[in-house]
C-alpha positions in Angstrom: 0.0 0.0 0.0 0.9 3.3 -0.9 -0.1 6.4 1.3 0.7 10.3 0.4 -0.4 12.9 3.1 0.8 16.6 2.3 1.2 18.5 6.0 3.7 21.7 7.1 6.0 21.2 9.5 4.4 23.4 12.0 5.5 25.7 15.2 8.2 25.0 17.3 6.7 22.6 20.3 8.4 21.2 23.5 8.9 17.5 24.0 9.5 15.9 27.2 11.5 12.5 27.3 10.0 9.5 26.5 12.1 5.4 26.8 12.2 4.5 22.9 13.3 1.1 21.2 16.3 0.7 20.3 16.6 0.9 16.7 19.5 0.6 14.1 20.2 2.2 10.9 19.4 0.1 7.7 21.0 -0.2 4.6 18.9 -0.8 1.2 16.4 1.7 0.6 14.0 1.8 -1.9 14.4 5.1 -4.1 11.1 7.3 -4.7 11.4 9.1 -7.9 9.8 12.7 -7.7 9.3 14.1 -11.0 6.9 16.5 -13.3 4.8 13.8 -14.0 4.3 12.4 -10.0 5.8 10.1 -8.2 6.8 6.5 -8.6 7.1 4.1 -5.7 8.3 0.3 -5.4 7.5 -2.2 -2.6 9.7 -5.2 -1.7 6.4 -7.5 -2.8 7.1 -6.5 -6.4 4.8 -3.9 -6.8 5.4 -0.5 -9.0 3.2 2.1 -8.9 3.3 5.8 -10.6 1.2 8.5 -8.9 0.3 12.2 -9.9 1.0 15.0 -8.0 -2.2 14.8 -5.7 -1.4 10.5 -5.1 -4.2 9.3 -8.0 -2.9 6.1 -9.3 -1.5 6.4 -13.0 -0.7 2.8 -13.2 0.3 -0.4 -11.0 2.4 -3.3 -12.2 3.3 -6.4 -10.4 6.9 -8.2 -10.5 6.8 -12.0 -9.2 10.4 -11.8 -8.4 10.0 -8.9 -5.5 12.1 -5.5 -5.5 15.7 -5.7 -4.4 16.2 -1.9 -5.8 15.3 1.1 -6.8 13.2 3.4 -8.3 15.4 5.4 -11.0 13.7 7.3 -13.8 14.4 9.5 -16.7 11.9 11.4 -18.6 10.9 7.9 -20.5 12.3 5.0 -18.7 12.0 3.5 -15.2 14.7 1.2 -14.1 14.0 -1.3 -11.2 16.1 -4.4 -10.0 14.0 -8.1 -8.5 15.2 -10.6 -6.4 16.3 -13.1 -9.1 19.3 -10.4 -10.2 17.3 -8.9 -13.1 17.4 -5.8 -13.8 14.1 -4.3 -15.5 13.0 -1.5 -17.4 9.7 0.0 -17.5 8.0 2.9 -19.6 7.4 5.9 -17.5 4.1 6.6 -18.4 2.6 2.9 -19.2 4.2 0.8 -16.3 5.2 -1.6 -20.0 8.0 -3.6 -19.6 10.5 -2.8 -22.2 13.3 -5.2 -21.3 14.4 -7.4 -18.6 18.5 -8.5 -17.9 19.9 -10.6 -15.9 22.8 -9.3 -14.2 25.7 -11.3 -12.6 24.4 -10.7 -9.0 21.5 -8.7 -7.0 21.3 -5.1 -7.7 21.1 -3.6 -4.2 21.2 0.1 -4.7 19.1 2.3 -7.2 20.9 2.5 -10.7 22.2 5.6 -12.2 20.6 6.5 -15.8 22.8 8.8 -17.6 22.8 9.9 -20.9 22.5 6.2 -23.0 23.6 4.3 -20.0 22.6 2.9 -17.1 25.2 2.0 -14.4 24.6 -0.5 -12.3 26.5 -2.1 -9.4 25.9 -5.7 -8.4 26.6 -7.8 -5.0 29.4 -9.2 -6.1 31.2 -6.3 -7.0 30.9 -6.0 -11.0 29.7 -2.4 -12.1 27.9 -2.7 -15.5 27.2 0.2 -18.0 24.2 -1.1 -20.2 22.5 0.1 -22.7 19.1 2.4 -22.0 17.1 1.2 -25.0 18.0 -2.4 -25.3 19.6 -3.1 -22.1 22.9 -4.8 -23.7 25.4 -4.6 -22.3 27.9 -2.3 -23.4 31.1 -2.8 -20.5 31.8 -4.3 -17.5 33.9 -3.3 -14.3 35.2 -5.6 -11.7 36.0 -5.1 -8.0 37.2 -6.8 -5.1 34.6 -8.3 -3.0 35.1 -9.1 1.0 34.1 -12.6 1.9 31.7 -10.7 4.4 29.8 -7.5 3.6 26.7 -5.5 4.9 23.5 -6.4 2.2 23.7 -3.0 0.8 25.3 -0.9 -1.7 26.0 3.0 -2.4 23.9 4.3 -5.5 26.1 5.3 -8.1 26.1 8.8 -9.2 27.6 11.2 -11.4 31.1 12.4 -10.9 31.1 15.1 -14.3 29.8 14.7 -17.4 32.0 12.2 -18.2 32.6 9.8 -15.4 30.6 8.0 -12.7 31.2 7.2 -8.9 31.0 4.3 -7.4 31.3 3.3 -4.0 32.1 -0.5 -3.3 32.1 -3.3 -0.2 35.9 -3.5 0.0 35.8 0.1 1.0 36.8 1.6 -2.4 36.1 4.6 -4.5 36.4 4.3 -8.2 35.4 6.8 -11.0 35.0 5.0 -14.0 34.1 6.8 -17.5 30.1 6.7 -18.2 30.6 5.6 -22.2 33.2 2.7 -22.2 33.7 1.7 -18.6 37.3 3.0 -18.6 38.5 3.7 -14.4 40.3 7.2 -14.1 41.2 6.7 -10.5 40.3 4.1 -7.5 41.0 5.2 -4.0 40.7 3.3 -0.5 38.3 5.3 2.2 37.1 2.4 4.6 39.6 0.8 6.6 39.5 -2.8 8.4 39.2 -2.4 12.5 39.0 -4.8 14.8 40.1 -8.7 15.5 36.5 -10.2 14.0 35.7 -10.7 10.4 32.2 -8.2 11.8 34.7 -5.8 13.3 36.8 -5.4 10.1 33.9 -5.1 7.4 34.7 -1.9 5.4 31.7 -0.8 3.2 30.4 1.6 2.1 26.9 1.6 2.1 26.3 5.6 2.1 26.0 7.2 -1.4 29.1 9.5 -1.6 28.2 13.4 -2.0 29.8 16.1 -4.0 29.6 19.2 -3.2 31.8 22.5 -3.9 35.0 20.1 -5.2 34.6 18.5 -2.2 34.1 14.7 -2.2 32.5 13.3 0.9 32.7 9.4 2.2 31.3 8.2 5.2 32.2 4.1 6.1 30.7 1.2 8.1 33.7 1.1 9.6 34.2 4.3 11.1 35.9 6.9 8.3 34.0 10.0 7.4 36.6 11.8 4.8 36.5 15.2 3.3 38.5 14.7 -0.4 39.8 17.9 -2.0 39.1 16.9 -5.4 41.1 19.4 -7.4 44.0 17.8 -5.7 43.0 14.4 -5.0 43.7 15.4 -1.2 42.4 14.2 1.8 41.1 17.5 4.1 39.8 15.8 6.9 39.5 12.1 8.4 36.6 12.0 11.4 36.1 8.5 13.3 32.3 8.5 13.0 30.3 5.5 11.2 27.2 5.6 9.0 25.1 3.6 6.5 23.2 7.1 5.0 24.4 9.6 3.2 25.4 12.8 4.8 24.1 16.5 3.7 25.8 19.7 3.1 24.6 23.1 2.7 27.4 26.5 2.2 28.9 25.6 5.5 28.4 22.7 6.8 28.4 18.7 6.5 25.9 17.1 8.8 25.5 13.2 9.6 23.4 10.8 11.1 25.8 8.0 12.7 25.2 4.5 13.5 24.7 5.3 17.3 22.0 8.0 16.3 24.5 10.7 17.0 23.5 14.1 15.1 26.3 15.5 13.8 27.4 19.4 11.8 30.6 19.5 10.5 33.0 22.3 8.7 32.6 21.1 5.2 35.8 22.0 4.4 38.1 21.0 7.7 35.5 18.5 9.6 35.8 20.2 12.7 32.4 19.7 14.6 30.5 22.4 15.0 27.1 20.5 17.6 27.0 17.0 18.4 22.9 15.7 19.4 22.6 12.6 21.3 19.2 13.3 22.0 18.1 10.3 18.9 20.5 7.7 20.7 19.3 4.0 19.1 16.7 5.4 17.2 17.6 3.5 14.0 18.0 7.6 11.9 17.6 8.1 7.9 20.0 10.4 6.4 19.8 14.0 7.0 18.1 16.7 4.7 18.8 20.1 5.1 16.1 22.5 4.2 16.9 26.4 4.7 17.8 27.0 7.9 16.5 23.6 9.3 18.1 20.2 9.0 15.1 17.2 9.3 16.0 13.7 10.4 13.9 10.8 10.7 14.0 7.4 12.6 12.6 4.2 12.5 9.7 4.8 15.6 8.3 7.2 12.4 9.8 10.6 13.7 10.7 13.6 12.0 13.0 15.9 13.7 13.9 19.5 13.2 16.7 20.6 14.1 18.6 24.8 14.1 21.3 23.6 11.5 23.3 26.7 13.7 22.8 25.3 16.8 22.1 21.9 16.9 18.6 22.6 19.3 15.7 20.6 18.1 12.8 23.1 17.2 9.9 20.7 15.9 9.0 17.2 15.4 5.9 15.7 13.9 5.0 11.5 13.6 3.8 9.3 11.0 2.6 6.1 10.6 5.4 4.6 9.6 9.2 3.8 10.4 11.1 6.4 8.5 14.1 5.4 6.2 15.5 7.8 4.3 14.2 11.5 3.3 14.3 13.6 -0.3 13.5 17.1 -0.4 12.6 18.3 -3.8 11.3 21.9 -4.1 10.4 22.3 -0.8 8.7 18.9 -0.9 10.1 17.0 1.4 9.6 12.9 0.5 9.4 10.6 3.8 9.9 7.0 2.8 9.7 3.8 5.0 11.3 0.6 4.2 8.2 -0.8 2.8 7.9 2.0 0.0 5.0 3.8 1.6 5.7 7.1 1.6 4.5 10.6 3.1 5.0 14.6 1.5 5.3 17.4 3.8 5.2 20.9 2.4 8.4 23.1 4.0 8.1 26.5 4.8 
């Protein structure tokens, strides 16, 4: 089931302490696409739906196989991955299936479509360009994969207009070219801690962020790194571990950490800035920034506002359901659960 209520996030309210379940952060996502024609939404059950801008049903398809990722969508094309390692591509308006792959693993993380290409990374480390009409594919990348790794990948994204980045399990960066697969540069960001196998995983299962030259990783295993990208120089190295991607605004780098610490950063020397504890085990999404406001949700369905100058929560509303990761689009911000339903708040 699908919901979509539209609310503001209203005046600033006091909130006494309450004993909440622990919680922890989760990895795979499923991707909301937020475009001029509505929304589309997956479910792990297989379904696909496409809504319009008030949350009328467009269309509804059903995939036997379940949803392991996505939803990624051009103007045209809608690319979603199943449980049997296909990866499947569906008109945008129609819901028709145009063509279905099978890819050498599970697709965990939403694809990245990019001029005639969609990159793709699989479970077992192989990054794939393939074609956006046919779905042929057109190269193939290989990576080192641990014998152990958190289920979860980082969503590619797109470096320049030339080149892609992807973030792998062995703790690796690489930016490989969109067109022919060819790597320009791999680079090491997670390091192995610990005496266990657990203790020394090294993903990294946050989409890496780009922002003013700046490159920023955050690690299972405890690296959150500021990269200098005109000089392929580190800036900063903090000890703090995440699975969600962090946010930045003109100042400041902000992230939700595994122990539900609430964190603002210098973007540019990683010095912190206010620390919250007050969402200790709450199990947080990644953190949006939106104005002057930075909005985190957990997995009890909380959002949480917080001064992004300060750190002092100002507001926090509930919804039905556990909160996974957050989009903001135009002042629309997207709250997602991990079973695709969905909720649109209207910021002021």
């Amino acid at each position: 089931k699908v919901t979509s209520s539209f609310g503001k996030l209203g005046d600033i309210k006091l909130f006494g302490k309450k004993q909440q379940k622990a919680h922890a952060q989760t990895v795979t996502d499923l991707n909301i696409v937020n475009d001029a024609s509505g929304y589309v939404v997956a479910s792990p059950n297989g379904t696909v739906s496409a809504l319009d801008k008030q949350g009328k049903k467009q269309w509804q398809i059903n995939l036997k196989q379940g949803i392991a990722a996505g939803v990624v969508a051009n103007n045209d094309t809608v690319i979603v991955s199943d449980n049997n390692a296909h990866l499947i591509a569906l008109d945008r308006q129609t819901g028709q299936k145009r063509w279905q792959v099978n890819m050498t693993s599970s697709v965990l993380s939403p694809s990245l479509i990019v001029n005639n290409r969609v990159v793709s990374l699989s479970n077992d480390g192989v990054i794939s360009g393939l074609s956006l009409q046919t779905g042929a594919q057109i190269w193939q990348f290989a990576t080192q994969t641990p014998t152990i790794s958190v289920r979860g990948s980082a969503t590619p994204i797109l470096l320049d207009s030339q080149n892609a980045l992807i973030a792998t399990a062995d703790g690796r960066i690489h930016a490989i070219n969109i067109d022919n697969g060819t790597p320009l540069w791999s680079r090491r960001i997670g390091m192995a801690q610990g005496a266990s196998e657990i203790d020394r995983l090294t993903d990294i299962d946050a989409t890496p962020v780009v922002s003013d030259n700046m490159l920023y990783v955050v690690t299972y295993s405890g690296q959150l790194v500021g990269i200098d990208m005109a000089g392929q120089q580190i800036n900063f190295l903090q000890n703090y571990a995440s699975l969600k991607s962090v946010a930045v605004d003109s100042s400041q780098l902000y992230v939700t950490t595994l122990k539900g610490e609430v964190l603002a950063l210098d973007k540019f020397t990683g010095k912190v800035v206010w620390q919250s504890d007050a969402l200790a085990n709450r199990g947080l999404s990644n953190p949006i920034v939106a104005k002057n406001y930075l909005i985190v949700g957990d997995a009890s369905g909380y959002l949480h506002v917080f001064d992004t100058s300060t750190g002092k929560m100002l507001d926090r509303k509930h919804m039905n359901n556990n909160i996974s990761s957050l989009t903001l689009n135009n002042n629309q911000l997207i709250a997602q659960s991990q079973t695709g339903n969905f909720s649109v708040w209207q910021v002021n």
